[in-house]
C-alpha positions in Angstrom: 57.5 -5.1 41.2 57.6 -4.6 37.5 58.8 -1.3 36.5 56.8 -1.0 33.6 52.7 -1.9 35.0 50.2 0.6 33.9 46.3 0.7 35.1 43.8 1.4 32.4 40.3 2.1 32.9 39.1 -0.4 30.3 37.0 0.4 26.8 35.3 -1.5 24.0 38.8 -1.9 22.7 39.8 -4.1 25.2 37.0 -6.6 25.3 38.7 -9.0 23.6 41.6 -9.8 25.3 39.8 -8.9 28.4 37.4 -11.8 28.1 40.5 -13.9 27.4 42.4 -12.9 30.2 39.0 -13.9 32.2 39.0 -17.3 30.6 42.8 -17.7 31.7 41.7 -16.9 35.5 37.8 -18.6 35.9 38.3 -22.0 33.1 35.8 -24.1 35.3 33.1 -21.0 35.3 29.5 -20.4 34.3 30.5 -17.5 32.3 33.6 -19.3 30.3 31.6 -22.7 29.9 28.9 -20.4 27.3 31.7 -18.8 25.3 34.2 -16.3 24.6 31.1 -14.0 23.3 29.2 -14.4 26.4 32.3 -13.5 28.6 32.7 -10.3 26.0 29.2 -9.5 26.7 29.1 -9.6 30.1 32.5 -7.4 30.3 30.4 -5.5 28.1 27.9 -4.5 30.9 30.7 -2.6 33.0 30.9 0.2 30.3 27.2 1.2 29.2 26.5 2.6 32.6 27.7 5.5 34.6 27.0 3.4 37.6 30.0 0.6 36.9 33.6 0.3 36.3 36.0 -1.5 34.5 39.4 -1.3 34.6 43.0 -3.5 34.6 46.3 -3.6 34.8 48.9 -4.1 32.0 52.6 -5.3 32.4 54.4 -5.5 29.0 51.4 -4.9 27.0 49.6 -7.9 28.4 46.5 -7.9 30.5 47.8 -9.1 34.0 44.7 -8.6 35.7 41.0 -7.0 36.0 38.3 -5.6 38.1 34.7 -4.8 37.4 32.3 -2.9 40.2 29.3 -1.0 40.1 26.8 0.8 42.6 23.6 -0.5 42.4 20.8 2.2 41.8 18.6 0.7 44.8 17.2 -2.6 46.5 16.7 -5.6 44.0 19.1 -4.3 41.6 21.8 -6.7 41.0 24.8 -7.6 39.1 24.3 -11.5 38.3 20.7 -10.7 37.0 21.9 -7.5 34.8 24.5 -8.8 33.3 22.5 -12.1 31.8 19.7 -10.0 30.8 22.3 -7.8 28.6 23.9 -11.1 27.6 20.9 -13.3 27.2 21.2 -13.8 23.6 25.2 -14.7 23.9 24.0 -17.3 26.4 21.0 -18.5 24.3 23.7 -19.2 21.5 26.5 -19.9 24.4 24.1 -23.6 25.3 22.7 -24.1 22.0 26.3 -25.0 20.4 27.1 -26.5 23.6 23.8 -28.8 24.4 25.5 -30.9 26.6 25.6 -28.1 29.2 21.8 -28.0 29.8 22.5 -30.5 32.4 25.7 -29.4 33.8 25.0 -28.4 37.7 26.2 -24.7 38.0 23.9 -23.9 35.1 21.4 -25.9 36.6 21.4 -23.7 39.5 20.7 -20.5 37.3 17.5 -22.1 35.9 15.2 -20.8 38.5 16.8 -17.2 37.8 16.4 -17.1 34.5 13.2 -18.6 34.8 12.3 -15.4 37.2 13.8 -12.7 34.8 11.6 -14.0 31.7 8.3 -13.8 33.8 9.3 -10.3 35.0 9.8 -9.2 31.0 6.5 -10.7 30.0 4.5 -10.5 33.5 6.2 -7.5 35.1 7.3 -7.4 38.4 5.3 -9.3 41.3 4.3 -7.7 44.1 7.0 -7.7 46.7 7.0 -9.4 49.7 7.6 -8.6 53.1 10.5 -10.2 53.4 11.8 -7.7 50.5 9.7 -4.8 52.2 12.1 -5.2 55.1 15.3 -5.8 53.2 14.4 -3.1 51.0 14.0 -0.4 54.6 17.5 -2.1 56.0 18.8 -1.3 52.5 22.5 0.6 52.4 23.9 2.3 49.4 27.6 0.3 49.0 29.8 -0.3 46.1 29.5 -3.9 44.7 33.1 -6.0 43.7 31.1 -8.1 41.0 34.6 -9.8 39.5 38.6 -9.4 40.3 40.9 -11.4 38.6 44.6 -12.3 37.7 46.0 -14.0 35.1 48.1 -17.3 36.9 51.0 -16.1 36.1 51.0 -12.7 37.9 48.9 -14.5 41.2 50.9 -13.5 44.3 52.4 -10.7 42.8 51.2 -6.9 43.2 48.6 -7.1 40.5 45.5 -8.7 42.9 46.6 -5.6 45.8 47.0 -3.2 43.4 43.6 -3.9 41.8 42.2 -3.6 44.9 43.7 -0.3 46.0 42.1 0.6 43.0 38.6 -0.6 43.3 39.1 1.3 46.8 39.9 4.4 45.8 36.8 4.7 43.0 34.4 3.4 45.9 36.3 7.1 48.1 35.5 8.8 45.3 32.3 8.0 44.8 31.4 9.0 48.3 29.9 5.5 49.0 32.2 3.6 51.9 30.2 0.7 52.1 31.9 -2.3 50.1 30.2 -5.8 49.2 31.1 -9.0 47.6 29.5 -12.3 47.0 31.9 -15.6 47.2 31.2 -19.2 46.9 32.0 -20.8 50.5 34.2 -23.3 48.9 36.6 -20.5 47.4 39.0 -20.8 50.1 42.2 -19.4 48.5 39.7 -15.8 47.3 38.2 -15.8 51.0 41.5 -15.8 52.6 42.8 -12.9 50.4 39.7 -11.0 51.1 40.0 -11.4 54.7 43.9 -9.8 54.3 42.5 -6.7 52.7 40.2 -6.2 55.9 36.6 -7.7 54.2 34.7 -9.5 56.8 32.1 -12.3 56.8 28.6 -10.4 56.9 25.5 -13.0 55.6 25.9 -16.5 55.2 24.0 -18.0 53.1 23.6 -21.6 51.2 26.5 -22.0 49.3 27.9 -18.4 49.3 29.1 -15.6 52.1 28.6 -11.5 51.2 31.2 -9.9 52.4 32.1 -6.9 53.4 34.5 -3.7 54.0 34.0 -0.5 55.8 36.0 2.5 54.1 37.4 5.5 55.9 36.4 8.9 54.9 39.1 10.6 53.6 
């Protein structure tokens, strides 16, 4: 282990190198495909709330890996759509110097959301369904893992475990011991090191599982 590691609950200050170090660990993403000032943005989001965290891990003054979490204030309030509507404008501008990416397939997939999160800031929200009525009665207060990631060079090192212990720790603290995560079904390697860490398979869905951990109280 490195002698000289350090955690930091990250700031504005770090943006910048934060969103790098995000580029280094997700190239093929939706979020690196739009831009540097997207990824910012979205990092961004972590650190106007009380509700989310940010923080990483430095090992000789270079960002070796980062987590971001929050706890959602109630049913229907989620990361993905939150952190596009803060960053709507970066992604606007993200696709416009990039038009070729109109028709790339992950983005594709985000058209119907988008689509849904304009109507609701013209329209308002639609009555809910009773699909969401139920949902929204099974609904459990729990600690979301929105993002974890390290840099290549540090991956099977400490970094990911200790970023984890981490993450744990802040959901303890919190009082909530109810941990989710969503995770594309073809991410083997990240499903595999959740699955170490105790997180089980709890919905499957069409192209993703959510996943979970139950934490002790302390």
């Amino acid at each position: 282990m490195y002698s000289n590691h350090q955690l930091f609950n990250s700031n504005h200050k770090h943006l910048d190198r934060l969103a790098d170090c995000h580029i280094h660990c997700f190239p093929d993403s939706f979020a690196t495909k739009l831009g540097k000032q997207y990824v910012r943005k979205t990092l961004e989001w972590f650190l106007v709330s009380n509700n989310r965290l940010l923080f990483h891990i430095e090992i000789e003054n270079k960002i070796a890996g980062y987590c971001g979490s929050f706890i959602p204030s109630g049913f229907g309030d989620g990361s993905s759509s939150g952190m596009l509507q803060y960053a709507f404008k970066e992604a606007v501008f993200g696709m416009l110097k990039k038009p070729w990416l109109f028709l790339n397939k992950e983005i594709i997939s985000f058209y119907p959301f988008i689509i849904k999160n304009i109507r609701q800031k013209i329209f308002g929200k639609k009555k809910i369904s009773r699909t969401q009525i139920n949902e929204y009665k099974n609904y459990q207060p729990h600690v979301g893992l929105v993002v974890i990631g390290v840099e290549p060079f540090f991956r099977g090192s400490f970094v990911f475990q200790e970023l984890m212990k981490n993450f744990e720790a802040e959901a303890i603290k919190a009082e909530i011991f109810i941990c989710k995560l969503s995770v594309k079904k073809d991410n083997g390697r990240a499903i595999r090191a959740y699955k170490k860490f105790e997180w089980f398979i709890a919905e499957e869905h069409a192209k993703t599982f959510v996943m979970e951990k139950k934490l002790n109280k302390v």
